[in-house]
C-alpha positions as CSV (number, residue, x, y, z in Angstrom):
1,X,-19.4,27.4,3.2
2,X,-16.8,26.1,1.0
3,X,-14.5,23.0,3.0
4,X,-10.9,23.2,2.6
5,X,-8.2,20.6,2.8
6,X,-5.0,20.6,5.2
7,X,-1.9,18.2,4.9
8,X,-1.5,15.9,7.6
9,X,2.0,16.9,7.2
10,X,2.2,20.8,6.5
11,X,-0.7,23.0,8.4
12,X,0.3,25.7,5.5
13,X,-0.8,23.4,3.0
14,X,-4.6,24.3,2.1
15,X,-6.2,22.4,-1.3
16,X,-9.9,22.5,-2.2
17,X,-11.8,19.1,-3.0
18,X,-11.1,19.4,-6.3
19,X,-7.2,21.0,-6.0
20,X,-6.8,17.6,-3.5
21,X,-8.1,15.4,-5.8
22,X,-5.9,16.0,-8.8
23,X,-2.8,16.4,-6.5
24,X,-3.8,13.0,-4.4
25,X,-0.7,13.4,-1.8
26,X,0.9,16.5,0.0
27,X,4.5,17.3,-1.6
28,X,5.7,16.3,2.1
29,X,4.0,13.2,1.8
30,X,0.9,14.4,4.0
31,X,-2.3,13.3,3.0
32,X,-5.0,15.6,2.7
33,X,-7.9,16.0,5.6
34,X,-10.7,17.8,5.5
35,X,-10.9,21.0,7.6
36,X,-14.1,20.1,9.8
37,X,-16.2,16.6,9.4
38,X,-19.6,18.2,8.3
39,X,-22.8,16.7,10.0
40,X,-25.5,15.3,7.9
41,X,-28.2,18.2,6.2
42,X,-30.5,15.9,6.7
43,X,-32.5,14.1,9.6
44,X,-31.8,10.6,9.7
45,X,-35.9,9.4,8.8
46,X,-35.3,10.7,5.6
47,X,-32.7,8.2,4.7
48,X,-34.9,5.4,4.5
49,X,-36.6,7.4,1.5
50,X,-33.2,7.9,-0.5
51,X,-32.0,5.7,-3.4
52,X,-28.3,5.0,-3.2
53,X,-27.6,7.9,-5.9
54,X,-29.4,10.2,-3.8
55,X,-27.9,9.3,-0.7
56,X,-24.4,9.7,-2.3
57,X,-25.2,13.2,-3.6
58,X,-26.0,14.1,-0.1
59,X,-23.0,12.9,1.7
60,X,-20.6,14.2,-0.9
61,X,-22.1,17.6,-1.3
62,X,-20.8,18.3,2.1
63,X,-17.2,17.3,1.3
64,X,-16.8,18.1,-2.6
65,X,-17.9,21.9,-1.7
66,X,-16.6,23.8,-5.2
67,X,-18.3,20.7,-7.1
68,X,-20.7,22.4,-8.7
69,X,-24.4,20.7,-8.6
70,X,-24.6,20.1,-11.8
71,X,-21.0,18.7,-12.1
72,X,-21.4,16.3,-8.9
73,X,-24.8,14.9,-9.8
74,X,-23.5,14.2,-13.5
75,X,-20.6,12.3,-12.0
76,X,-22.4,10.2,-9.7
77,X,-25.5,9.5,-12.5
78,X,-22.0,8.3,-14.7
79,X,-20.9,6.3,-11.6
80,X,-23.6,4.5,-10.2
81,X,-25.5,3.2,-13.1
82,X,-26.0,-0.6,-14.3
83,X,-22.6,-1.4,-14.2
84,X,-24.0,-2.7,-10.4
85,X,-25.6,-5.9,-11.0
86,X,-27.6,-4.6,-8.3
87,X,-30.3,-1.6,-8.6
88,X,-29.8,-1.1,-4.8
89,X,-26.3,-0.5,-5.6
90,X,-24.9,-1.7,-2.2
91,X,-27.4,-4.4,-0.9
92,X,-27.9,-5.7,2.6
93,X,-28.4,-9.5,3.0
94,X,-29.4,-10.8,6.8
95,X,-28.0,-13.6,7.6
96,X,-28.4,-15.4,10.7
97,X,-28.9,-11.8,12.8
98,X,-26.0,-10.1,11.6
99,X,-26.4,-7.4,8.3
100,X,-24.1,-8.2,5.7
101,X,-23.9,-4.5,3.7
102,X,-23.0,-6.1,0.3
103,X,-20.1,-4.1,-1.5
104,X,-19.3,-6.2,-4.6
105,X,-22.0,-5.9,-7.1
106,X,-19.5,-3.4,-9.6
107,X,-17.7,-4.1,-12.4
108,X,-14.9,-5.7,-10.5
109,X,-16.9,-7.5,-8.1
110,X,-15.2,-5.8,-4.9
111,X,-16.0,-2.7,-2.8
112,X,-12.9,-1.1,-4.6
113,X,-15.9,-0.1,-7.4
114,X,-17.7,2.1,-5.1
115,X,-14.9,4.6,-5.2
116,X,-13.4,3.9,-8.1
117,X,-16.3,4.1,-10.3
118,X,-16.7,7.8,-9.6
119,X,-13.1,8.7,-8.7
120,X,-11.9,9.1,-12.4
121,X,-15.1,11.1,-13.4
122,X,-14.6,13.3,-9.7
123,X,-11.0,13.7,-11.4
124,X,-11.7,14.3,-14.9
125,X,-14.2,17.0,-13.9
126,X,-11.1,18.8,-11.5
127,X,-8.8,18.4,-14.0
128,X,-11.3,20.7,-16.4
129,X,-11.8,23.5,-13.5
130,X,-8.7,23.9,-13.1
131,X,-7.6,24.1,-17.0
132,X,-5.2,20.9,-16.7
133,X,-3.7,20.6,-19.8
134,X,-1.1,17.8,-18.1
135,X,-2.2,14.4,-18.8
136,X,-3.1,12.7,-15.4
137,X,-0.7,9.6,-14.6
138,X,-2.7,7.3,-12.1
139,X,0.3,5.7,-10.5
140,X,-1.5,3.1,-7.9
141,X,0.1,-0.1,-5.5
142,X,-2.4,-2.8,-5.1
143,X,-2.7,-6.1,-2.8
144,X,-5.7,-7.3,-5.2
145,X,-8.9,-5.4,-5.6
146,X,-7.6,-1.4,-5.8
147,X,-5.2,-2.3,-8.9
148,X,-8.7,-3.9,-10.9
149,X,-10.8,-1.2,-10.1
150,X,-9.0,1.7,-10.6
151,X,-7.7,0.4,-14.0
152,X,-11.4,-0.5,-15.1
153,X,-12.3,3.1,-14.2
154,X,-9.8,4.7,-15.7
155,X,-9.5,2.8,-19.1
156,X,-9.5,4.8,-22.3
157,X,-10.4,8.1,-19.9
158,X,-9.2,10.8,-22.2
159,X,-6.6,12.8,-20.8
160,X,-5.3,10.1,-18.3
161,X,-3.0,7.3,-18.0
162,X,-3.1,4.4,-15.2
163,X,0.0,2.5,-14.1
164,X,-0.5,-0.5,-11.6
165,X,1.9,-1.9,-9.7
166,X,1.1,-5.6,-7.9
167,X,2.9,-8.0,-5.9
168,X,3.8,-11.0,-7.7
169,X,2.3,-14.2,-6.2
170,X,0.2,-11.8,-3.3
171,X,-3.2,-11.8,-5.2
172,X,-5.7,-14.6,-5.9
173,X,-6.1,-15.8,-9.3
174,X,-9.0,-14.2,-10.4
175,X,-7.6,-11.1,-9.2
176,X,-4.1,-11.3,-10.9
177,X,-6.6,-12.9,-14.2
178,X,-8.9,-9.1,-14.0
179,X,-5.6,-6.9,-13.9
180,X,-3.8,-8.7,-16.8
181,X,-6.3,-8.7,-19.2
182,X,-7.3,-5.1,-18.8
183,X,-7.9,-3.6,-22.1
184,X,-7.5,0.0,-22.7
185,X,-4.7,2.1,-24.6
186,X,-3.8,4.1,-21.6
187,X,-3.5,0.8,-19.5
188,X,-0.6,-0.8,-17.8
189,X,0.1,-3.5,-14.9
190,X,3.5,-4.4,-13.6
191,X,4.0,-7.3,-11.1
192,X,6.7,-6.9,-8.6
193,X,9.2,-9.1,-7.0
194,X,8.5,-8.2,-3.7
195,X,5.0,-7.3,-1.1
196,X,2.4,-4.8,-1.2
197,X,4.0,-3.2,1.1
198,X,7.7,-2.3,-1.0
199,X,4.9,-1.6,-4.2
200,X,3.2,1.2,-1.7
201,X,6.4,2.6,-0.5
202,X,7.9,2.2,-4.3
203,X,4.9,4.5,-5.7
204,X,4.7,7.0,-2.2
205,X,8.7,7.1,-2.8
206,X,7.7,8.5,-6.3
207,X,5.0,11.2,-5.5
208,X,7.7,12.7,-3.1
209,X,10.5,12.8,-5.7
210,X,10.5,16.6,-6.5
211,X,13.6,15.6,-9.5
212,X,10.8,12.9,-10.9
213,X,8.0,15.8,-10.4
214,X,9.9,18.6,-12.6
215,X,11.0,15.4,-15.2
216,X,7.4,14.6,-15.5
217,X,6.1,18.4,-15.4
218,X,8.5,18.5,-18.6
219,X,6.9,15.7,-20.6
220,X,3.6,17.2,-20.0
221,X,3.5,14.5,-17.5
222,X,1.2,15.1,-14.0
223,X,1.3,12.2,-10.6
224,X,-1.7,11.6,-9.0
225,X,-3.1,8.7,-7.5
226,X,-6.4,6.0,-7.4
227,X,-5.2,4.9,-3.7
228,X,-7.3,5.6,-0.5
229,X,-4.6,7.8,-0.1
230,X,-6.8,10.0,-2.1
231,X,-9.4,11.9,-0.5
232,X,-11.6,11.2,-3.5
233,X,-11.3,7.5,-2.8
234,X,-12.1,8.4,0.8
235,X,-15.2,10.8,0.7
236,X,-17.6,8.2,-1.8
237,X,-16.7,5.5,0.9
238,X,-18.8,7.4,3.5
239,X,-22.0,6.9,1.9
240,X,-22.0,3.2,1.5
241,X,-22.7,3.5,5.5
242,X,-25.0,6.1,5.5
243,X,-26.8,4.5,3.2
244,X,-26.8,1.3,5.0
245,X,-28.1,3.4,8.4
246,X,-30.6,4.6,5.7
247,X,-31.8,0.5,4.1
248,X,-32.2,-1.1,8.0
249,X,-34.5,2.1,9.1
250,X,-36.5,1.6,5.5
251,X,-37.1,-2.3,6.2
252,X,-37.7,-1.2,9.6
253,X,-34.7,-3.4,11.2
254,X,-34.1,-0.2,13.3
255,X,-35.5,2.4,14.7
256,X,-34.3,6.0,14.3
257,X,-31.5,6.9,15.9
258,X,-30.6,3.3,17.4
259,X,-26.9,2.9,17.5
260,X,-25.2,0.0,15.4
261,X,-22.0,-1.6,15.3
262,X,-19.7,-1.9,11.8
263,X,-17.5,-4.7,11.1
264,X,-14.9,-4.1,8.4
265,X,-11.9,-6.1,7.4
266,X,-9.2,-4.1,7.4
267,X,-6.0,-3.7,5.4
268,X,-5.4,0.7,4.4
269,X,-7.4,1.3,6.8
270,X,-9.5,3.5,4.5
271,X,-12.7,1.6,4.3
272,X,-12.9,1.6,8.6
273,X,-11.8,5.5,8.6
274,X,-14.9,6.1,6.0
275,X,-17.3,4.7,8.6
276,X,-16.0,6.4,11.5
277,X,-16.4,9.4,9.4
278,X,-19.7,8.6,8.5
279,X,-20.0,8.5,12.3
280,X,-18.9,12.2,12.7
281,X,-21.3,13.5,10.5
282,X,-24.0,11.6,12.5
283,X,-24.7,8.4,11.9
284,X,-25.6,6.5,15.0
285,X,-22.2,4.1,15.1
286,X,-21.6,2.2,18.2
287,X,-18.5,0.3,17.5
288,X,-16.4,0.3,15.0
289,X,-14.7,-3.1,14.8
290,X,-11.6,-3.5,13.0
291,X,-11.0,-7.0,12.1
292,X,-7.4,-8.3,10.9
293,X,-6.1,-11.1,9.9
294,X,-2.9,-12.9,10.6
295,X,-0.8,-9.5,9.6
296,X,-2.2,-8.0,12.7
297,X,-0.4,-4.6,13.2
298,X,-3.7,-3.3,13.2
299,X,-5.2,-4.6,16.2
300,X,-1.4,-5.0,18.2
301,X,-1.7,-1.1,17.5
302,X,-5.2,-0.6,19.1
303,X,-4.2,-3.1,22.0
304,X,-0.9,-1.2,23.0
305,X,-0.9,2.2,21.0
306,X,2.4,0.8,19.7
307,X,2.0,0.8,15.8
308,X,5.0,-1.8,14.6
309,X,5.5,-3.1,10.8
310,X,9.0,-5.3,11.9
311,X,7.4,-8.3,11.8
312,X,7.1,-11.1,9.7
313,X,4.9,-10.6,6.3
314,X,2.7,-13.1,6.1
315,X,0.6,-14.1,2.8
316,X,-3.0,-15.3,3.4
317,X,-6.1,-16.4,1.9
318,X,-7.3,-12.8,1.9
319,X,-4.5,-11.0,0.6
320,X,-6.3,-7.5,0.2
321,X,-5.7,-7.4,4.1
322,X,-2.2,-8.5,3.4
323,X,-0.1,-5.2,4.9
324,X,1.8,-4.1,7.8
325,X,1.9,-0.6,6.4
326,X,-1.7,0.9,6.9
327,X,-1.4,4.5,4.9
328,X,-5.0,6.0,6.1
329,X,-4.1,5.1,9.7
330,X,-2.2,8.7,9.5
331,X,-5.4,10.2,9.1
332,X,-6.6,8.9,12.1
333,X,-3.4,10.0,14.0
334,X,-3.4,13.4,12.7
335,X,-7.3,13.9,13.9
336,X,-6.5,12.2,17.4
337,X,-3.4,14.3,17.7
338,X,-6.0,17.5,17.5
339,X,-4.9,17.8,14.2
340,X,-1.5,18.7,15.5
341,X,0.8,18.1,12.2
342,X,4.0,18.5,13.9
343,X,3.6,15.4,16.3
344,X,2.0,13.4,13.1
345,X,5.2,14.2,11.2
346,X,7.3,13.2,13.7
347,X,5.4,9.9,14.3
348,X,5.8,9.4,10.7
349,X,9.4,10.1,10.9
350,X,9.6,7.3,13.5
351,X,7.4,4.5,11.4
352,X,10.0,5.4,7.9
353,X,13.3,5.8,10.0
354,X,12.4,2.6,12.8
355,X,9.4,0.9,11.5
356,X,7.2,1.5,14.7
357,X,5.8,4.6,16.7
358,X,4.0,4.7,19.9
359,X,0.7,7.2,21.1
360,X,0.3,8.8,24.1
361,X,-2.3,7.6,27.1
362,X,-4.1,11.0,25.7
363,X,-4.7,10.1,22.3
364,X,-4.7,6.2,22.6
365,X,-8.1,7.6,25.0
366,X,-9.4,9.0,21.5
367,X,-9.8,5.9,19.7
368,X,-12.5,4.5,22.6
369,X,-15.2,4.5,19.1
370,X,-12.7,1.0,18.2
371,X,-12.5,-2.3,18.7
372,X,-9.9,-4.6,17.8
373,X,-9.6,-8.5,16.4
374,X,-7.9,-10.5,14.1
375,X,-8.8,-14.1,12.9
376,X,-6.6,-16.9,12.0
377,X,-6.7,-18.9,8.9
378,X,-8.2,-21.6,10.3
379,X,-11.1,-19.3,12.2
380,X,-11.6,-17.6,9.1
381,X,-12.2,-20.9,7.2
382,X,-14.9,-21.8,9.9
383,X,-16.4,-18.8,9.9
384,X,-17.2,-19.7,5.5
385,X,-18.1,-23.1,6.8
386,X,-20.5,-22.5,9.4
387,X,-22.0,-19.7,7.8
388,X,-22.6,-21.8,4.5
389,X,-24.0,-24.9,6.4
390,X,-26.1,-22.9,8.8
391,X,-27.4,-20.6,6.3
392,X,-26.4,-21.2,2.6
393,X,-25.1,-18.1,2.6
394,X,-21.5,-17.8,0.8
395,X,-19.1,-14.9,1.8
396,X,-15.3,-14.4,1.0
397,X,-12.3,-14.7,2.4
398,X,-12.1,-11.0,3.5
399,X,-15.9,-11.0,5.0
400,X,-15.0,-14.0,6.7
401,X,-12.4,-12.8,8.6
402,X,-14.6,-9.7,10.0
403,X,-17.1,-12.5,10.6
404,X,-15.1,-14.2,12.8
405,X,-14.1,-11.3,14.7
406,X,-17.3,-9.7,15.3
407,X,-18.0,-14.0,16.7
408,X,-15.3,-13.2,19.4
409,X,-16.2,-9.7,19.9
410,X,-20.0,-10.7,20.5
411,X,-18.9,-13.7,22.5
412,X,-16.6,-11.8,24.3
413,X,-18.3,-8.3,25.2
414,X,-21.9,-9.5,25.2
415,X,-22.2,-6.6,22.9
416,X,-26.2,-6.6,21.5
417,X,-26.3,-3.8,19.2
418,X,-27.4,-5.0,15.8
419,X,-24.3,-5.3,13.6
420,X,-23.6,-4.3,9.9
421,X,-20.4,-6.4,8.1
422,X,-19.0,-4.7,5.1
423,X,-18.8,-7.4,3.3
424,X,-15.4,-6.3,0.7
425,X,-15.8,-8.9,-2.2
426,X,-17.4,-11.6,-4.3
427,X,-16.9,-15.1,-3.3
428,X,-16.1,-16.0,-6.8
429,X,-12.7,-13.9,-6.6
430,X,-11.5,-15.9,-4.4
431,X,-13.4,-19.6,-5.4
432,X,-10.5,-21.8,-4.7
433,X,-10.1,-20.7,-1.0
434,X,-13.7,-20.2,-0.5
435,X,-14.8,-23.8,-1.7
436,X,-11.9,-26.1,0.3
437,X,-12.9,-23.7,3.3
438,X,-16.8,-24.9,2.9
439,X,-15.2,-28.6,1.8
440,X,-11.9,-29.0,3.0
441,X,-9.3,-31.0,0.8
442,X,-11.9,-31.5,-1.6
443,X,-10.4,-28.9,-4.5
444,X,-6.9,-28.6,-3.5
445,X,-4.6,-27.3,-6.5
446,X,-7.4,-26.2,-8.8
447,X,-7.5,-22.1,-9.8
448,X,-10.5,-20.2,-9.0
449,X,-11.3,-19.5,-12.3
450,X,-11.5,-23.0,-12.6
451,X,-13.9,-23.2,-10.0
452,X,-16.8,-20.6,-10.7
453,X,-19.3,-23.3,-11.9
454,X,-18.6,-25.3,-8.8
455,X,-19.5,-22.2,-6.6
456,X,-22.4,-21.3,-8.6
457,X,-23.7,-24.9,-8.1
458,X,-23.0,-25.0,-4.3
459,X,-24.4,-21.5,-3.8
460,X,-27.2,-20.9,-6.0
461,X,-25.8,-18.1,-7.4
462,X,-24.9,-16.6,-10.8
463,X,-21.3,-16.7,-12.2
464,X,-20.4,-12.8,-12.0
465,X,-20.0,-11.0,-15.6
466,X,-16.2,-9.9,-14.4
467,X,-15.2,-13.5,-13.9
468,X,-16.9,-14.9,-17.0
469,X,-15.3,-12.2,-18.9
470,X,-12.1,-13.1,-18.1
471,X,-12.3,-17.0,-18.6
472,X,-10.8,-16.4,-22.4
473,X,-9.6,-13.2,-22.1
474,X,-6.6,-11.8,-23.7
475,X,-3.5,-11.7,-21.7
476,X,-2.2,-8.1,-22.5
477,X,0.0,-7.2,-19.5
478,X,3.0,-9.2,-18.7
479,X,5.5,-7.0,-17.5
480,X,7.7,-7.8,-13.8
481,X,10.0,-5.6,-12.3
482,X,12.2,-5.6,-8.8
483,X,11.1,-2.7,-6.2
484,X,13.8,-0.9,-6.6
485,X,13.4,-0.9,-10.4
486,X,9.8,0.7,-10.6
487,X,10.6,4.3,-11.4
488,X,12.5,2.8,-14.5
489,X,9.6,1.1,-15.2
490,X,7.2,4.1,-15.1
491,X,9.8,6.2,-17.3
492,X,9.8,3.6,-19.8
493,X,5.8,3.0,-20.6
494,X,5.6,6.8,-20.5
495,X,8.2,6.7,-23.0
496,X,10.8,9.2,-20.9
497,X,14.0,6.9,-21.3
């Protein structure tokens, strides 16, 4: 039976997979929600027995329903190849107890690469069924790892152009280092004067421009978009927890049908709404623990039901968490709503015209599958520190924020459910912070890129191939732009002004 997709924004609005993937965002601005959550086709024992390429073909099968066989198999083989460092794809490392489900063994080194290695091939292979002759303009905002990825998927895809948009001074060094060197024809990265935030609203603003739509239609010109905000950045997140369920019942860490908890630090709330979709199909999930950092509208929302970005922005040590505007967070709304689009919208309207919105007692009582914590800076740097001295184990910034949370949250609830961490990125993109958490003082003012040998040494581990590759790489991208000046910029690389 095929599965349709409705606008979070317009119940008229119904896409297919592929018809959702090339168009990324509603015209209203809705984003695009599957009709039903299908369950699992399989019983949970056979997970253990399914390789990570397997395991992805049968989660997305149920989602990517006018995909034929043939043309979803060939685009995951394409996507999950040795471009992992990792044959296991997404490994899970036990440390101390807890399961950390090890998300940065891509290109990129970040969990970004799960989706976005398959997104532009899930696009490319939409764009043929539906006899696109448009070249596809990947127009993405990123607050670090999104921006990398998606341009390293995208490069030199024929047919397809990727603009990236970053926030000046609000990613790590390596991270800033990965985007700017990007090779590729089709490539460009623009830093902004301003937060991840105005660079999400700046690209949104764009996708709803109906004037910019017809401009670009003219050209030969098409939007759409490597963001979460995509449902095909969304759908290949769900099997990275499946297919975690699937690793602890094959090493026999669980049994079947024993309910976990997930950790995940959380920015775009996509990577959180993937495993609590994961848990509608099936997958025994407990808890779902959303861990914040220090730009905690996240957790204020699932304290009070009051979702509020006027606040101070704060910049952090794990800047991929870095925003107060949490785009996938509508999904969630819309579903808890009963898929009610008309009290979404109006919520919506709220957050764009006032810059908060408040739930009702009825659905606030529909998010009982979270949890809620956020970490300080210093707890975060404890969390590296006392992990690395108990264990020798070396996480990141971001994993060491949902460490630290899922601390409190054990401490606090005497919760004993065995506990999965998605674990978002390499150590070694964020080296600096990472090192003067496990020594404090000691590296102050050096860059990370600086630092990877140190790291290796300390940890035992090898330097990543995306950070050496970048040590004496080419800086090709050095344009800046103001907010306010980034549908210039986008007219001028694609040569309309």
């Amino acid at each position: 039976m095929e599965l349709f997709y409705r606008s979070t924004r317009n119940e008229n609005v119904m896409l297919t997979a592929s018809e959702a993937i090339l168009k990324g965002l509603s015209d209203e601005g809705g984003l695009f929600v599957p009709e039903y959550i299908p369950k699992l086709p399989v019983p949970l024992a056979d997970l253990a027995g399914m390789d990570y390429q397997e395991t992805a073909y049968v989660v997305m099968k149920q989602f990517l329903t006018d995909f034929t066989e043939e043309e979803l198999r060939g685009c995951i083989r394409a996507a999950y190849d040795d471009k992992f460092d990792n044959e296991e794809i997404a490994p899970i490392a036990k440390v101390d107890g807890v399961y950390y489900l090890e998300l940065f063994h891509g290109p990129t080194i970040a969990f970004k690469d799960m989706a976005l290695s398959i997104l532009p091939h899930l696009m490319t292979t939409a764009a043929r069924k539906h006899h696109v002759t448009d070249e596809i303009v990947i127009l993405t905002a990123t607050s670090g790892d999104t921006g990398k990825a998606a341009l390293a998927g995208f490069a030199d895809v024929e047919g397809t152009r990727i603009i990236v948009f970053y926030p000046k001074g609000g990613v790590s060094d390596v991270q800033r280092l990965q985007m700017v060197t990007q090779k590729g024809d089709n490539t460009a990265v623009i830093a902004i004067h301003g937060n991840f935030d105005e660079a999400q609203s700046g690209v949104k603003k764009m996708f709803e421009d109906e004037r910019l739509k017809a401009e670009l239609q003219k050209a030969g010109f098409r939007f759409s978009s490597a963001n979460s905000i995509n449902i095909g950045r969304l759908v290949p997140q769900i099997v990275y927890y499946v297919h975690a369920y699937g690793c602890l019942l094959k090493h026999e860490e669980i049994q079947e049908g024993e309910a976990v908890n997930v950790v995940v630090p959380t920015g775009n709330f996509g990577n959180i709404l993937a495993a609590y979709f994961a848990k509608q199909m099936g997958v025994p999930i407990a808890k779902l623990i959303c861990a914040s950092n220090e730009n905690k509208v996240l957790f204020d929302f699932f304290e009070t039901g009051t979702y509020d970005k006027n606040r101070e922005f704060i910049l952090t040590e794990s800047p991929s968490m870095d925003i107060l505007i949490s785009s996938n967070l509508e999904r969630l709304i819309y579903l808890i709503s009963g898929r009610n689009e008309a009290k979404n919208r109006e919520l919506m309207k709220e957050l764009n015209e006032n810059g908060r919105y408040g739930i009702n007692g009825k659905m606030k009582a529909e998010l009982s599958d979270f949890a809620a914590g956020y970490a300080s800076a210093d707890e975060m740097k404890k969390a590296i520190r006392d992990t690395y001295e108990n264990t020798g184990y070396v996480m990141d910034t971001h994993t060491a924020v949902a460490a630290a949370v899922y601390e409190a949250y054990r401490r606090d609830s005497n919760d004993p459910a065995k506990t999965i961490i998605a674990s978002t990125a390499s150590p070694y993109k964020f080296a600096e912070s990472v090192l003067n958490a496990i020594r404090p003082g000691e590296y102050e003012g050096q860059e990370g890129i600086a630092l990877a040998d140190e790291l290796s040494r300390i940890s035992g581990t090898e330097i990543p191939k995306a950070v050496e590759e970048i040590r004496n790489a080419e800086i090709r991208h050095t344009r800046e732009c103001d907010a306010q000046e980034m549908e210039a910029a986008v007219k001028e690389i694609l040569g309309l002004r």
